[in-house]
C-alpha positions as CSV (number, residue, x, y, z in Angstrom):
1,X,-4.7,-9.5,21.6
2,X,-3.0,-8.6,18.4
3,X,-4.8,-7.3,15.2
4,X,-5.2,-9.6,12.4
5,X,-3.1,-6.9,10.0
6,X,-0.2,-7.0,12.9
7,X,-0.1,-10.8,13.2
8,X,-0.1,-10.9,9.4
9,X,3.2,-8.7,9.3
10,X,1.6,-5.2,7.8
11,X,2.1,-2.1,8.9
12,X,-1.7,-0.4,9.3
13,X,-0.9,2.0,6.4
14,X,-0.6,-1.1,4.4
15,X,-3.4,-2.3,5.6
16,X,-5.9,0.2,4.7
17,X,-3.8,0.2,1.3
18,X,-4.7,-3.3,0.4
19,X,-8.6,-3.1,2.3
20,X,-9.5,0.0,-0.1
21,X,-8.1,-1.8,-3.0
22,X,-10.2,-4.4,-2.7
23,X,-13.5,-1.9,-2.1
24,X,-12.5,0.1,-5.0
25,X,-12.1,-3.4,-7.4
26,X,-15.7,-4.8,-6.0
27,X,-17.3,-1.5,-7.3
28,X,-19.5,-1.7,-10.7
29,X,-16.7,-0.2,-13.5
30,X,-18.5,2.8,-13.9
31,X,-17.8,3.5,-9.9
32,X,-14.9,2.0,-10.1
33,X,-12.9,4.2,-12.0
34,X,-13.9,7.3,-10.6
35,X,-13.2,5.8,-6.9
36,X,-9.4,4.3,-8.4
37,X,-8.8,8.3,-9.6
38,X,-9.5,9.0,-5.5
39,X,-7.0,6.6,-4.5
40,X,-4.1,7.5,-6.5
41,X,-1.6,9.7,-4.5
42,X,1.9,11.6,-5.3
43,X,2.9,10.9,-1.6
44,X,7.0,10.5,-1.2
45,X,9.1,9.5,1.8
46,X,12.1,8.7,3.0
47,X,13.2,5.8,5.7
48,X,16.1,7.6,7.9
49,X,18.9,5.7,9.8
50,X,21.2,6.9,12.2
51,X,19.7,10.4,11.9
52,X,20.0,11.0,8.3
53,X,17.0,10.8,5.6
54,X,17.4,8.4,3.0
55,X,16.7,8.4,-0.4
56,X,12.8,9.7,-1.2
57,X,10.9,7.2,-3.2
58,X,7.3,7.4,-4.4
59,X,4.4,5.3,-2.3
60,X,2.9,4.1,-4.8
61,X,5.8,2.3,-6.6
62,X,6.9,1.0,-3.2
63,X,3.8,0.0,-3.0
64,X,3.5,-1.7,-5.9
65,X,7.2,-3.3,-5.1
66,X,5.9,-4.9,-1.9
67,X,3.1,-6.3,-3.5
68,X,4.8,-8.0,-6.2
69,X,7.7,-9.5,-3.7
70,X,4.6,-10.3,-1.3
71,X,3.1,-12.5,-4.4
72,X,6.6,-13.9,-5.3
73,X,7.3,-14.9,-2.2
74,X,4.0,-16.5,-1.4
75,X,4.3,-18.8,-4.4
């Protein structure tokens, strides 16, 4: 049987990504914006092909990227 978050096409780093969002936004604002300081991360990598590393980009703005082409291409 397949998870939910495979079925739906996300990788489980994704996953968790979106699932914390969601916790951190349902917190009081107070809460909230100490737990969104938490989640913010200066993580970089790079996809490699053929044995060579690619460019590095930053996770969050990929992030962020996937999101927005997730809701464009929902709609």
């Amino acid at each position: 049987m397949a998870f939910t978050w495979k079925a739906a096409g996300l990788s489980y780093n994704r996953y968790i990504t979106v699932a914390s969002r969601v916790v951190r936004r349902s917190l009081k604002e107070d809460k909230r914006i100490a737990a969104e300081r938490r989640g913010e991360s200066e993580l970089r990598f790079a996809k490699w092909q053929n044995g060579k590393q690619g460019d590095l980009k930053n996770l969050n703005e990929a992030n962020a990227a996937a999101a927005s082409e997730s809701v464009a291409s929902s709609s």
